[in-house]
C-alpha positions as a Markdown table, in Angstrom:
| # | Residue | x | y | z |
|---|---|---|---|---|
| 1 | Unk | -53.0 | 3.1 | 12.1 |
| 2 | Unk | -51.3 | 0.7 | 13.8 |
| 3 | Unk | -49.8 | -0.8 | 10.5 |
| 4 | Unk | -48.1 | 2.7 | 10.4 |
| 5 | Unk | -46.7 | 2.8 | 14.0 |
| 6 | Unk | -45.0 | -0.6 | 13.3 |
| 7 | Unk | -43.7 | 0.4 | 9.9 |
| 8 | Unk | -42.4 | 3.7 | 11.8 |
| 9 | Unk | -40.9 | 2.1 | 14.8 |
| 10 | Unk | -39.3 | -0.2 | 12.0 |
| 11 | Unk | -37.6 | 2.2 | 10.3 |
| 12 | Unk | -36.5 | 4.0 | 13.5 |
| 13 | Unk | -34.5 | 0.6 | 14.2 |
| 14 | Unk | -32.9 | 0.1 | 11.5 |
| 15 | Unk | -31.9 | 3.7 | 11.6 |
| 16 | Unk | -30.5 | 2.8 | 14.9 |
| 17 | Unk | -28.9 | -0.4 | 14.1 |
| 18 | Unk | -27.3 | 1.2 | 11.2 |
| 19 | Unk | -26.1 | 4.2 | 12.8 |
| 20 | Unk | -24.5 | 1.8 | 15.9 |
| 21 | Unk | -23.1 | -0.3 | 12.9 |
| 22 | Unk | -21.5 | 2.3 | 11.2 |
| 23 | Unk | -19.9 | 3.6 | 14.7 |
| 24 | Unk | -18.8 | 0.4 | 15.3 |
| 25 | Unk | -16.8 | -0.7 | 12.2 |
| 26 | Unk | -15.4 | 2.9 | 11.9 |
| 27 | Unk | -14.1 | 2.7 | 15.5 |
| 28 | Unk | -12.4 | -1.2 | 13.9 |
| 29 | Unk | -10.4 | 0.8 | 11.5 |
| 30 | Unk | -8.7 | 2.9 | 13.6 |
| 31 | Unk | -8.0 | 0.2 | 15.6 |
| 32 | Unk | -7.1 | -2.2 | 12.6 |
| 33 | Unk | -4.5 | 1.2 | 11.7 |
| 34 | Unk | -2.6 | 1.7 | 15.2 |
| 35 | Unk | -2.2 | -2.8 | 15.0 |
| 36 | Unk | -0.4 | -1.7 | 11.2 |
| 37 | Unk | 1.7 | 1.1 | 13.2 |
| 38 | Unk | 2.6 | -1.4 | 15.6 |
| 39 | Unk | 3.3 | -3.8 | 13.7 |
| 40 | Unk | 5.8 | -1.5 | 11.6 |
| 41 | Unk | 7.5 | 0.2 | 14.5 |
| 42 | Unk | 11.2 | -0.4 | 15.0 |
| 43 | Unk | 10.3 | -1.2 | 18.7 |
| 44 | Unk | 8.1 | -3.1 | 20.3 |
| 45 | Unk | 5.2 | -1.9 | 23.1 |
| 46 | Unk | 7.0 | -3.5 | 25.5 |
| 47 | Unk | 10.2 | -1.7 | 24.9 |
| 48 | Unk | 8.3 | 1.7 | 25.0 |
| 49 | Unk | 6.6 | 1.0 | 28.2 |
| 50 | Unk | 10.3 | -0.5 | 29.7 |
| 51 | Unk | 11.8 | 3.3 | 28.3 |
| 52 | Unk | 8.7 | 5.0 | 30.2 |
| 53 | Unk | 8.7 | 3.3 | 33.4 |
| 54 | Unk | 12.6 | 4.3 | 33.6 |
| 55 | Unk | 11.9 | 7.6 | 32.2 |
| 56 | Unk | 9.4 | 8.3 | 35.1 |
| 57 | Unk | 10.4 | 5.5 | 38.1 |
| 58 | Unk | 6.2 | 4.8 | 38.2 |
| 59 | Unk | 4.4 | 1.5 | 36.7 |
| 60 | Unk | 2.7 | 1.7 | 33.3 |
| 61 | Unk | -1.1 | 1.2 | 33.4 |
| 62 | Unk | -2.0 | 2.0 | 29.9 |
| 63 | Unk | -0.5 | 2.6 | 26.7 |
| 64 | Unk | -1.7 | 2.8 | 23.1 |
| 65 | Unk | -0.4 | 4.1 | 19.6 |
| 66 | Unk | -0.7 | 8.1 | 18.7 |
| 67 | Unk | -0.6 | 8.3 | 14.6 |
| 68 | Unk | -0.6 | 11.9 | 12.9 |
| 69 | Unk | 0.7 | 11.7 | 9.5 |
| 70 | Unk | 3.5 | 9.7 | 9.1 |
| 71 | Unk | 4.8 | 10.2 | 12.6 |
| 72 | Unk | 3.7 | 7.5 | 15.0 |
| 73 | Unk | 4.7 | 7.5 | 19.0 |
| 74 | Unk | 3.9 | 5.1 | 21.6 |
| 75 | Unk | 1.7 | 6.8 | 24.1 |
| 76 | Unk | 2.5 | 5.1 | 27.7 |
| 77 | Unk | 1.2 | 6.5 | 30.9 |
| 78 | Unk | 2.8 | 5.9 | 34.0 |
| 79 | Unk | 1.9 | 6.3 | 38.2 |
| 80 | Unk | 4.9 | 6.4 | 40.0 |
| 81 | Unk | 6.4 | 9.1 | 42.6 |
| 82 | Unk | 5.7 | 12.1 | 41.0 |
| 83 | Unk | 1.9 | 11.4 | 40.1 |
| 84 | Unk | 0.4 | 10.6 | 36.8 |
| 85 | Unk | 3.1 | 10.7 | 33.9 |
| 86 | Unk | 2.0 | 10.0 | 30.2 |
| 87 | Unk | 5.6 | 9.5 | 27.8 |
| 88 | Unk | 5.7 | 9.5 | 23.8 |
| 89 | Unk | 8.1 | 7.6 | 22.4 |
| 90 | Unk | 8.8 | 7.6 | 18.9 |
| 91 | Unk | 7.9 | 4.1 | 17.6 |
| 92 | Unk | 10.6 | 4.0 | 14.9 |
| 93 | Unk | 13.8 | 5.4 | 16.5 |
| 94 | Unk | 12.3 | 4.7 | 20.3 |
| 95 | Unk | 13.4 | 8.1 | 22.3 |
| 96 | Unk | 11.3 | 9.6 | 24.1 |
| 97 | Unk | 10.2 | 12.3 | 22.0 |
| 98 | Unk | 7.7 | 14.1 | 25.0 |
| 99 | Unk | 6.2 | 13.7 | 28.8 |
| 100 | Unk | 3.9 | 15.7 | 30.7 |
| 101 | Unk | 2.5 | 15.5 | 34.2 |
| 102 | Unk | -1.0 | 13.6 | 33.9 |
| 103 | Unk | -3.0 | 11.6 | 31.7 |
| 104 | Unk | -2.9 | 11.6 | 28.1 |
| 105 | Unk | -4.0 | 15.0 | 26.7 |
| 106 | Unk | -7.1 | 14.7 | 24.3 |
């Protein structure tokens, strides 16, 4: 009996580990992808984050990569005098290609 609770509680681990493993190294790719989009963009983050803090008047505070096909933007959010502000900018030609009042929609 108690040969069988270890061998259970066993397997219930490595279930775990492997489920946290997997979650972990898939979560590395997208992260290894958005370095490759930055590394590829015409401009660089600072740039974007210089174009969204004059685009809004406020002070960046986070800013990260948005990559949907082959179209990738610079997401930048921004907290200045009219609230929350989150700016895309399109990483190759760097307009601004979007804002909205508020964080970063999901």
């Amino acid at each position: 009996m108690n040969i069988k609770c270890t061998t259970s509680l066993l397997l219930v681990g490595l279930i775990g580990i492997g489920a946290f493993a997997g979650t972990a190294f898939a979560g590395g790719r997208g992260e290894d992808r958005e370095a490759t989009a930055l590394q590829h963009a015409k401009i660089s983050l600072s740039q974007a984050i210089s174009s969204a803090k004059q685009q809004t008047g406020g002070r960046a505070y986070d800013a990260g990569m948005d990559i949907k096909g082959s179209r990738t933007r610079i997401i930048v959010e921004t907290n200045g005098p009219k609230g929350i502000q989150t700016v895309a900018i399109d990483a190759q030609s760097g307009q601004v290609v979007g804002s909205h009042a508020g964080g970063e929609q999901d």
